[in-house]
C-alpha positions in Angstrom: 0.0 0.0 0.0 2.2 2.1 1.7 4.3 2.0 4.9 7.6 1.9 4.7 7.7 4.3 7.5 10.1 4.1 11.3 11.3 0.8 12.0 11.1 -0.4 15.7 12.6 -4.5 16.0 14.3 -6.1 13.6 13.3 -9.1 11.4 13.6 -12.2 13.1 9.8 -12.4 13.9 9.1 -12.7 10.4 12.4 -14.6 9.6 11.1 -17.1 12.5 7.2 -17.1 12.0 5.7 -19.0 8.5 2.6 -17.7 9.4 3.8 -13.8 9.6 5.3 -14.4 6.4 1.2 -15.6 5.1 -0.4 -12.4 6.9 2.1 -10.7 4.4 0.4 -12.2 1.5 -2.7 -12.2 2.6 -3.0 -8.1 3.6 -2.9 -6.3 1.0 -1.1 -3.4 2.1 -0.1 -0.4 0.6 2.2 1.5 2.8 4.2 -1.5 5.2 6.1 -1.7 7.9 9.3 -4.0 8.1 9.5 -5.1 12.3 7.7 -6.6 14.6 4.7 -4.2 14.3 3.5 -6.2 11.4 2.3 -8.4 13.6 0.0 -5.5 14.8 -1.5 -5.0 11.0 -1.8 -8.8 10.5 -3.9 -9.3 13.1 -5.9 -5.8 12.7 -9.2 -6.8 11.4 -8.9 -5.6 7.6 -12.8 -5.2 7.7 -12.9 -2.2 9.5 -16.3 -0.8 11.0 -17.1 2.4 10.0 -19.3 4.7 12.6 -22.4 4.4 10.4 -22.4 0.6 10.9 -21.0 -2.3 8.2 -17.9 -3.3 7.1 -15.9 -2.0 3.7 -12.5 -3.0 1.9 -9.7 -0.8 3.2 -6.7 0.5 2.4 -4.1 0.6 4.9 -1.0 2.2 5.7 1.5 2.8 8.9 2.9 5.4 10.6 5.4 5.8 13.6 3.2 3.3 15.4 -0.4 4.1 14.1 -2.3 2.0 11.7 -4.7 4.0 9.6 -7.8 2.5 7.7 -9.6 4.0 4.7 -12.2 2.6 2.8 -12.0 2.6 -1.0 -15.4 3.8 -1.0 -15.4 6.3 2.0 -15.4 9.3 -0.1 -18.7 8.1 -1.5 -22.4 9.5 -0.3 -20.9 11.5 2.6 -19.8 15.0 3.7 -17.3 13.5 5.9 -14.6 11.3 5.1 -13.8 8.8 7.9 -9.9 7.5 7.7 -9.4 5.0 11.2 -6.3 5.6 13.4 -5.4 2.7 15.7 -2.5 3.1 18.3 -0.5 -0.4 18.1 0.6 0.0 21.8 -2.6 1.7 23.7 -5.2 -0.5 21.0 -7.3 2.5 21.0 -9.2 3.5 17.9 -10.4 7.3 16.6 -11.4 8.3 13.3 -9.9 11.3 11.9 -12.1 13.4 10.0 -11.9 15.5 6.4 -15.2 17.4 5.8 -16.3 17.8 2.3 -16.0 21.9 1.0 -15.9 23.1 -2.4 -11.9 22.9 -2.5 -12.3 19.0 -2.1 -15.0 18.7 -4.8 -12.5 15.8 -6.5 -11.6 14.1 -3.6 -15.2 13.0 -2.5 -17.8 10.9 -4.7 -14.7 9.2 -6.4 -12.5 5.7 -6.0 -9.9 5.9 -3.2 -6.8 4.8 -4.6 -3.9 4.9 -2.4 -3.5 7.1 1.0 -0.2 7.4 3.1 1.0 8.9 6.4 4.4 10.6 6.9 4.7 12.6 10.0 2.2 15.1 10.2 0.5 14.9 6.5 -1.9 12.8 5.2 -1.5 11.6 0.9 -4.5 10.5 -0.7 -4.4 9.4 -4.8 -7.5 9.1 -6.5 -8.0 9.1 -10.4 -8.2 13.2 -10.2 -5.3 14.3 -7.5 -3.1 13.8 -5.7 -4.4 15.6 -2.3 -2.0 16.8 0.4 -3.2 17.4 4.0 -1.6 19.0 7.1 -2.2 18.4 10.4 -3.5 21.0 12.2 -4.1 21.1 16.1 -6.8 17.8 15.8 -7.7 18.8 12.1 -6.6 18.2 9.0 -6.3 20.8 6.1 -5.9 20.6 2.5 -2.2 22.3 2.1 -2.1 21.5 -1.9 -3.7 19.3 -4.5 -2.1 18.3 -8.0 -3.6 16.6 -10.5 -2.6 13.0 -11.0 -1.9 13.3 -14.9 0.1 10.4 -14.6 -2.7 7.7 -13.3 -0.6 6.7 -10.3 -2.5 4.4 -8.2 0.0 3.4 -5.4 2.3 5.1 -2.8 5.4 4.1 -0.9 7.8 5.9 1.7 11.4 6.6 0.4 12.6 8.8 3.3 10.7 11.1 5.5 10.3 14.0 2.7 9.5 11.4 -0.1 7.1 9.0 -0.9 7.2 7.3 -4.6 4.4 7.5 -6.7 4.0 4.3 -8.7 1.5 2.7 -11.5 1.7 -0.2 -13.4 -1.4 -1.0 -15.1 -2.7 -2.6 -18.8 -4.0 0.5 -19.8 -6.5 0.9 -22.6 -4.1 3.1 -25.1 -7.1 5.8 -25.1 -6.5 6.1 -21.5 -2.9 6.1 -21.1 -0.2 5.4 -22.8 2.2 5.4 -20.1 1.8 2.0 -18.4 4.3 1.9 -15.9 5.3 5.2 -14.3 7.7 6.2 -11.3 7.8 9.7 -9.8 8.4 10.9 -6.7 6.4 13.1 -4.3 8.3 16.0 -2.3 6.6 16.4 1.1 9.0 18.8 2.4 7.2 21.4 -0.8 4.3 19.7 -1.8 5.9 19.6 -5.4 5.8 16.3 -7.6 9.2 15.7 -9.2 9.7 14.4 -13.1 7.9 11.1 -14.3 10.3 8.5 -15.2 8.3 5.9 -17.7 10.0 1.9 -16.7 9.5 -1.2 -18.8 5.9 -2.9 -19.2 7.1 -6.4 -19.3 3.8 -8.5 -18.1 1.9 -5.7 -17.8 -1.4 -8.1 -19.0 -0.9 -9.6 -15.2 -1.7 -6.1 -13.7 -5.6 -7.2 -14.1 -4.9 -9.2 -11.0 -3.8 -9.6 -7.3 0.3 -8.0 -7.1 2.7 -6.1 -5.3 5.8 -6.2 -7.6 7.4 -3.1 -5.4 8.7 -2.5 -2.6 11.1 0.0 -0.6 12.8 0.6 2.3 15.6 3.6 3.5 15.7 4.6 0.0 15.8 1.7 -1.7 13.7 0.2 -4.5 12.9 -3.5 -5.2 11.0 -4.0 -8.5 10.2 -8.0 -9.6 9.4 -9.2 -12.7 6.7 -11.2 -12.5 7.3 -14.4 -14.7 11.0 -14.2 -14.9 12.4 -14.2 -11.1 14.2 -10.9 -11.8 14.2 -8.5 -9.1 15.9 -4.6 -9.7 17.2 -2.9 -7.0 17.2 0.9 -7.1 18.4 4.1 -5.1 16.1 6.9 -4.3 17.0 8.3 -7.7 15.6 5.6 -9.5 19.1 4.5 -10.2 19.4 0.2 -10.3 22.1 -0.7 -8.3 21.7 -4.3 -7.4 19.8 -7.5 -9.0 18.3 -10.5 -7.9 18.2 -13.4 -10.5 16.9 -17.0 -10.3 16.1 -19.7 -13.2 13.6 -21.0 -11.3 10.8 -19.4 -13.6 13.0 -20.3 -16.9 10.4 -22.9 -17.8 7.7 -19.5 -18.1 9.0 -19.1 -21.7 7.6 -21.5 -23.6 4.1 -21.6 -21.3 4.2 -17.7 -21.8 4.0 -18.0 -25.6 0.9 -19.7 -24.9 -0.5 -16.6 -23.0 -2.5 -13.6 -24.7 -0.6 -10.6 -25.1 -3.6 -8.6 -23.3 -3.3 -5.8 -26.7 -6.9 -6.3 -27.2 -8.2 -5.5 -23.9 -11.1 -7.3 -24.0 -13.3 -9.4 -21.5 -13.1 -12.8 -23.6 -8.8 -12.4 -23.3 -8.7 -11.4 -19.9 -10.5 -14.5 -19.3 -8.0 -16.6 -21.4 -5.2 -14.5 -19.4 -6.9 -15.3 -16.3 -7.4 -19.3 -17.2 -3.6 -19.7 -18.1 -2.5 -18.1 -15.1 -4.1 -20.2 -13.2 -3.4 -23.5 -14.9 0.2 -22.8 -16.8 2.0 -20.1 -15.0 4.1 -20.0 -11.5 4.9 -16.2 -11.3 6.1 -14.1 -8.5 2.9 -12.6 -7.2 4.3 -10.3 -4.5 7.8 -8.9 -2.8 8.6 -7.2 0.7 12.0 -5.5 1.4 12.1 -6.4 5.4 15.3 -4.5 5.5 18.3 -3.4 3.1 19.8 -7.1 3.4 16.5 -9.3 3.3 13.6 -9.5 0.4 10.7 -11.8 1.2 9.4 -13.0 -2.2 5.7 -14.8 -2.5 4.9 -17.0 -6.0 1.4 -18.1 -7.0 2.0 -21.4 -8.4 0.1 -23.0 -11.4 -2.8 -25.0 -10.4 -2.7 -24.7 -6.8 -3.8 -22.3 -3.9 -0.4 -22.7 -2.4 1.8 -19.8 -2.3 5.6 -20.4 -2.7 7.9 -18.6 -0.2 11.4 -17.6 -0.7 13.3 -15.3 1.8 16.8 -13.5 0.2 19.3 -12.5 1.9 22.8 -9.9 0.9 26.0 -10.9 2.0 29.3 -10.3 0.8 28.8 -12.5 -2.3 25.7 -11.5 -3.2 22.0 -12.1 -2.6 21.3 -16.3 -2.0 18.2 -17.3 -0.9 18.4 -18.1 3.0 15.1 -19.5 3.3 12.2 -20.9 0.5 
């Protein structure tokens, strides 16, 4: 989702614990946390209960020991927008509160895409903007909002003054022709930097279930998801390390097999969707725990079983410490 934020512990509780290691696949977070506090997420009930009664799909990210839940559909049918804020160490709950005004027209009655917390702003993506609030006292207040010209769907921490602003998505080429688009937000101005467009290998597997980034201190992990590459980058964008396995070298002759996604309709995402599920083992998700250890996930083909490999840097290089 998102949090990539302070780090308390370090890893061994998710080194040590298989089932940490499924809450990781199983929570589809958008800003993460890489200590001990995950356990804190993985058991925070992902349905969260709004004040008005029910449950709704969330979005969640982590901050300096906070969880916060949003609901992709929050900004919907209200004049108040409800984000949850639950202390990992007290196990209280509040709800922060954004009131609809004429200045946050394009935030409400649309899609939530992606929010984050860094210090004392809020970051919230939907298809319009990219909205920017400051805390104030017990309120928040809108400081800036830019539009979101280049579809980015997805946020992640870098440092404390930058988040990275990430899509990769089968776009219909009326829509967008960028597919796969890094940039980087600058907290410390409220000022989005230059987009820097990144290879669409695969991109027909964006219809489903990923998280093929990941970052942590300033670093960058981007997979490829049928070929067991993995890129590492610097807070410039900047690849600086690899990760390479022929464990998925038997993809290239299943993935001729595969539709090509180019004419983006229903009847081929289906034929995607049935060969993924019957030909393909893919990596499905990644997690940089620290700078020396990547926890990978792999959907395999025709099974619900994930595949788990942990990776770990040394002086040689990155080998694969657990799987």
């Amino acid at each position: 989702m998102i949090s990539y934020f302070s780090q308390c512990d370090k890893m061994e509780l998710i080194i040590n614990k298989v089932k940490l290691m499924a809450a990781v696949i199983l929570l589809p977070l958008v800003f993460k946390t890489q200590n001990t506090v995950y356990s804190e997420v993985y058991n925070y009930n992902t349905k969260i209960e709004s004040k008005t009664g029910g449950t709704y799909k969330t979005i969640i990210t982590y901050n300096a020991g906070y969880v916060y839940g949003v609901s992709q559909n929050a900004a919907y049918d209200t004049k108040v927008l409800e984000i949850k804020e639950y202390d990992t160490k007290t196990k209280e709950t509040k709800f922060i509160e954004i009131k609809k005004s004429k200045e946050l027209k394009p935030l409400f009655n649309e899609h939530i895409d992606a929010i984050g917390v860094v210090k004392n702003k809020i970051v919230i993506i939907n298809n319009n903007c990219i909205f920017i609030f400051t805390k104030n006292g017990t309120d928040y207040t809108l400081n800036k909002s830019i539009k979101n010209n280049g579809s980015f769907n997805r946020l992640y921490q870098l440092n404390t003054n930058e988040l990275l602003l990430y899509v990769n998505y089968n776009f219909h080429p009326l829509d967008e022709s960028n597919k796969h688009t890094w940039s980087k937000l600058y907290l410390d101005k409220d000022s989005l930097g230059a987009e820097k467009r990144m290879g669409d290998e695969n991109v027909q597997f964006s219809y489903f279930v990923n998280e093929w980034l990941s970052t942590y201190k300033g670093l960058i992990a981007y997979a490829h998801t049928t070929d067991y590459t993995i890129k590492i980058y610097n807070e410039n964008f900047i690849q600086i390390d690899s990760i390479k396995s022929d464990y998925l070298d038997k993809n290239k002759s299943v993935l001729k097999l595969i539709p090509s996604g180019d004419d983006y309709s229903v009847d081929e995402m289906n034929k995607i969707l049935k060969a993924d599920d019957t030909l393909l083992t893919r990596i499905e998700k990644i997690y940089l725990l620290d700078s020396i250890h990547l926890l990978v996930t792999l959907k395999q083909s025709n099974t619900s079983h994930l595949k788990y490999d942990i990776w770990k840097k040394n002086s040689n290089g990155w080998v694969i410490s657990k799987s």
